[in-house]
N, C-alpha and C positions, 0 to 999 in steps of 0.2 A: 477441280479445285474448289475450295468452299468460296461462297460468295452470302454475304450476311444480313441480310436486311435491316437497315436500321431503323429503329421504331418513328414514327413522325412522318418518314417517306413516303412520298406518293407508293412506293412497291411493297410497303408494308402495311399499307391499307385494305388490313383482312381482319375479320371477328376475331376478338381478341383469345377467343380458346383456339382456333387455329394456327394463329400468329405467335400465343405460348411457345417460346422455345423455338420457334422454327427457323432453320437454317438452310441453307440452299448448296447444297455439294453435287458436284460434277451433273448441276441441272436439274435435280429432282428435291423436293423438298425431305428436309429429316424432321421427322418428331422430335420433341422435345422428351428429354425423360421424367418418367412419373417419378413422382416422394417418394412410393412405394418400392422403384426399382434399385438397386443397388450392386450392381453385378463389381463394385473395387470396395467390399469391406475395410475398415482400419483394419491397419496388419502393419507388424512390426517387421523392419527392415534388414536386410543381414547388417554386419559388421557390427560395429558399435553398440548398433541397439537391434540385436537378431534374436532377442531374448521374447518369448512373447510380452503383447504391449499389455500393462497392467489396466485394470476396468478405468477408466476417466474418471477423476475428480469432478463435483458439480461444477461446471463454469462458474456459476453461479458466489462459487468461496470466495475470499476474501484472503492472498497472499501477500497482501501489503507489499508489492512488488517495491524493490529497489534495485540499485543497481550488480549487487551482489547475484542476483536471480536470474540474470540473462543466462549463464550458462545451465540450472536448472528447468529452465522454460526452454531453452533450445533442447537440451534431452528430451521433454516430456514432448515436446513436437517433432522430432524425430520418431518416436514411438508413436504418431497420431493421435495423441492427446490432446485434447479442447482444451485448453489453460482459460482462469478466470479471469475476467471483465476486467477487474484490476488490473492484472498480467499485461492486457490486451493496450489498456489505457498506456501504461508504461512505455511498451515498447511501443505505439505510434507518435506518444509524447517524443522520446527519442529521436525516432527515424526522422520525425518532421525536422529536426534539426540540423540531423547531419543532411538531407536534402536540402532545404535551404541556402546551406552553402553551395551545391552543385550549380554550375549553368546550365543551360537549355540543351547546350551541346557540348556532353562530357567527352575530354580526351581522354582514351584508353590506350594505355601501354599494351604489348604484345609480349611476352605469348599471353591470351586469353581463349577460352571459350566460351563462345556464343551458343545461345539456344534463345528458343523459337518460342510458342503457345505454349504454354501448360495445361492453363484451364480446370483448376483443380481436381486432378490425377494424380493424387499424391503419391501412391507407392509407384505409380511410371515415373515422376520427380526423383522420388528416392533411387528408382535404377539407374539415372539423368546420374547422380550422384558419384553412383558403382563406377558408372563406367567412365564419369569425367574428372573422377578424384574429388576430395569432400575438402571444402573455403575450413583455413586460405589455405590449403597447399595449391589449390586451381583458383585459376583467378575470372571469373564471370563475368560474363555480359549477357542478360537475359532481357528480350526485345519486347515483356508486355505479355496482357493476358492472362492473370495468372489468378483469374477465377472463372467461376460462369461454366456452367453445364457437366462440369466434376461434380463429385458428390464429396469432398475434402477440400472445396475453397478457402475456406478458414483456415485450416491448417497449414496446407500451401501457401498463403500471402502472411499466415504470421510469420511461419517455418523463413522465410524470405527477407524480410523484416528486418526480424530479429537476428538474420544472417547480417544484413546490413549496418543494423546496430553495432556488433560484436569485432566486424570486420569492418568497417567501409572501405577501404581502399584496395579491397579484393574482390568487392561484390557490387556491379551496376545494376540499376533498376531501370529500365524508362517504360513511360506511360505507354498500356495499347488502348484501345477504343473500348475493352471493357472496365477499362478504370475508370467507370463513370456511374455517377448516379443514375443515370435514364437506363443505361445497357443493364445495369445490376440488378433490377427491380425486372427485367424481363427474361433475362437466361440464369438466374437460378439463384445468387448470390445473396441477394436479401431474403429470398426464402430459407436458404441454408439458415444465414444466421439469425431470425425469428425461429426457426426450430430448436437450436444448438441454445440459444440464448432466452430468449421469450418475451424480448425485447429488441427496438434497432438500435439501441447506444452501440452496439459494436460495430454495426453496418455504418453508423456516420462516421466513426471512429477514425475507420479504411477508409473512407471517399471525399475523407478529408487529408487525407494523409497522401491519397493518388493524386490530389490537385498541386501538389509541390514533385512529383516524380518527373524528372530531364524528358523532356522530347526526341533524344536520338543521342550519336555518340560519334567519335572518331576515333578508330584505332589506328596507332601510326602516324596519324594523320595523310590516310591516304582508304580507309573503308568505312563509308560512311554509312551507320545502321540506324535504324530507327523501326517503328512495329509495321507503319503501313504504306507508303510511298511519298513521292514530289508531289509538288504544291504548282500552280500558275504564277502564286502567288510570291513565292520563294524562288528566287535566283542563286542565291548564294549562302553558304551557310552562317553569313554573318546577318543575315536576315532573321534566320531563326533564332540567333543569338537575341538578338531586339522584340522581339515576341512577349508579351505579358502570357506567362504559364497557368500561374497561381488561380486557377479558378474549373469549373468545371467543363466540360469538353465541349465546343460550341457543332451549333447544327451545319454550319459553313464556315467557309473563311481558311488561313492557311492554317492551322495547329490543327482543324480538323482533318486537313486532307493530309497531314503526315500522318495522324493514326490510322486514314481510313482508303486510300489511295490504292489503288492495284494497278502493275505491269501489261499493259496490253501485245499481247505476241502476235497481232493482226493488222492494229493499227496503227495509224502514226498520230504524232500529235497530241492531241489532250481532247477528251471523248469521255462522255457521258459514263460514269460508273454504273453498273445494275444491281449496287448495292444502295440507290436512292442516296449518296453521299458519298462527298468525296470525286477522285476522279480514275480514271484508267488512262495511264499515258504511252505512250511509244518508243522503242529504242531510238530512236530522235532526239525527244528529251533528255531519255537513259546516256544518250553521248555527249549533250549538248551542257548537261551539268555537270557530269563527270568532267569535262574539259576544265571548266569555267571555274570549277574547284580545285583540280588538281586532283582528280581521285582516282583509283584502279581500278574499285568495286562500290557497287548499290548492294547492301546486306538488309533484307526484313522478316518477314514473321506474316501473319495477318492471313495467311490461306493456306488450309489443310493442301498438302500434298501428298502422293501415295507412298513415295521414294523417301518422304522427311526431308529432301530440301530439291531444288528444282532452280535452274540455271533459264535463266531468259534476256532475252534481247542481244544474243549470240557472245554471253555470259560474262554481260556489264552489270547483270543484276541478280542476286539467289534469294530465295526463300525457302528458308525456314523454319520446320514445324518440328518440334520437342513432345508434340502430345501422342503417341503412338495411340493405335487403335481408337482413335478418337470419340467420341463421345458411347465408346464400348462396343460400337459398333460396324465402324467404317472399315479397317483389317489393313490402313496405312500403318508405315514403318514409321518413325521418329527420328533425327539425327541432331549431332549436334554440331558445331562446327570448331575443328579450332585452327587458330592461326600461330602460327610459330614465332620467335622471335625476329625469323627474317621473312617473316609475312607469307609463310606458305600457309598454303589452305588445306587441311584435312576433315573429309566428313564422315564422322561417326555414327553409323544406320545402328538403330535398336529398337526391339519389338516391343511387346507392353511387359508388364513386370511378372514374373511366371507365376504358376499357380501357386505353387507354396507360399510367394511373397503375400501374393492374396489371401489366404486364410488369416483369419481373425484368432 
């Protein structure tokens, strides 16, 4: 399972061309991928928009977005089209608003489905699509993540967005650990968009807009999801309610250990993460909160698994991953999860997006 080193850590104190990009799966370290490499071209998706995707307008234009334009700027991101600065500006103006209103911990109606990492993979997003039905006729819960080490982060966190704008009450967002300014600037994001753009106004744009994104969610009120696990700190979900969000992702404390926290299947108790942040806790904890809240399930994200989702602490707790073949390399499956209106759980395994989708 991936395990990620966060930048400032005692375990992440490696020369900085090593520590570019580098992630820690199943124990051995992965490369970061080069600018150069590109193995998920834009490619334009079936259904709606199976039409090949037209050349990109500069970013750079001037659409004088309004509110009339969302549904055009979701077309042209559909098709993985880089919409302009303007566009860009619009829809985080927007999305800050309807977040805003959201609390820390959104209640989510059932039936929904959940999904996991993205990580800007956008054509596997758009298969995420195919096979979960296309907002609002499906109604989402996506746990974080949704840039960094794809080579279509931009695309994906507008495409998402702008979902949210359009829909809010079919489409949840909450923060993972790469919604942040520190993680963005080292797994790919701010370099994406100095390329795309040739400027950061778009990169603070986003990482101002992640600092208002919900910390976790309750479906039912009884499956409590959020990107990365329990806190020491947090007992109760009314804790996290009381949490000041609005700001960037701190190096400790509890808001950090819900993005950043992993399931330990060895241990008990609360033990030292190897991701220099954060903690790794025990089905201990995993029962001892679930009691104390009244919950069924622990639902997160936050660690590549080969299956796409992975049951632990004798399956008080799943995770989650949405990014198939992850960083183009790894040959994990993707799933998604969904829950029905009377809370059953189905999960849906999917490989990366096939080769045709990939042609540019």
């Amino acid at each position: 399972r991936g395990a990620e080193l966060r930048p400032g850590s005692p375990a992440a104190q490696l020369p900085s061309r090593a520590r570019q990009g580098s992630e820690m799966i199943g124990g051995r370290a992965l490369p970061g991928l080069q600018a150069d490499e590109d193995p998920e071209p834009a490619a334009a998706p079936a259904g709606n928009a199976s039409s090949a995707a037209a050349a990109p307008r500069s970013p750079r234009g001037d659409l004088g977005a309004s509110a009339i334009d969302i549904d055009e700027h979701i077309a042209k991101l559909f098709r993985c089209e880089t919409i302009p600065e303007s566009g860009i500006r619009w829809i985080c103006d927007k999305a800050r608003e309807v977040l805003t209103d959201e609390p820390n911990v959104v209640s989510v109606q059932a039936p929904v489905t959940v999904c996991g990492d993205i990580h800007g993979q956008f054509n596997d997003m758009i298969e995420l699509f195919q096979i979960g039905g296309v907002v609002p006729d499906t109604n989402y819960l996506f746990l974080g993540d949704y840039v960094d080490r794809g080579h279509h982060s931009v695309e994906v966190v507008t495409l998402l967005l702008a979902l949210k704008v359009k829909h809010p009450q079919r489409i949840t967002l909450l923060r993972g650990n790469h919604e942040s300014r520190q993680i963005t600037q080292v797994y790919g994001f701010y370099d994406e968009v100095l390329k795309k753009y040739g400027n950061v106004n778009v990169w603070k744009m986003f990482t101002d807009v992640f600092d208002y994104l919900p910390l976790a969610a309750l479906i039912g009120g009884t499956h409590f999801c959020l990107h990365g696990g329990l806190s020491p700190s947090l007992d109760t979900i009314d804790h996290i309610h009381e949490l000041e969000r609005v700001h960037e992702v701190p190096m400790m404390g509890p808001m950090c250990d819900l993005l950043w926290s992993d399931p330990d299947e060895w241990g008990e108790g609360w033990n030292k993460s190897q991701r220099g942040t954060g903690f790794a806790w025990g089905a201990d904890i995993s029962r001892e909160f679930r009691q104390r809240n009244g919950l069924d399930m622990i639902v997160r994200a936050h660690q590549m698994v080969m299956n796409g989702y992975e049951p632990a602490h004798d399956e008080q707790v799943v995770t989650v991953f949405s990014a198939p073949n992850y960083c183009y390399r790894c040959g994990n499956k993707a799933c998604l999860m969904e829950v029905s209106e009377g809370m059953d759980r189905t999960y849906l395994q999917f490989d990366r997006a096939s080769t045709a989708a990939q042609a540019s």
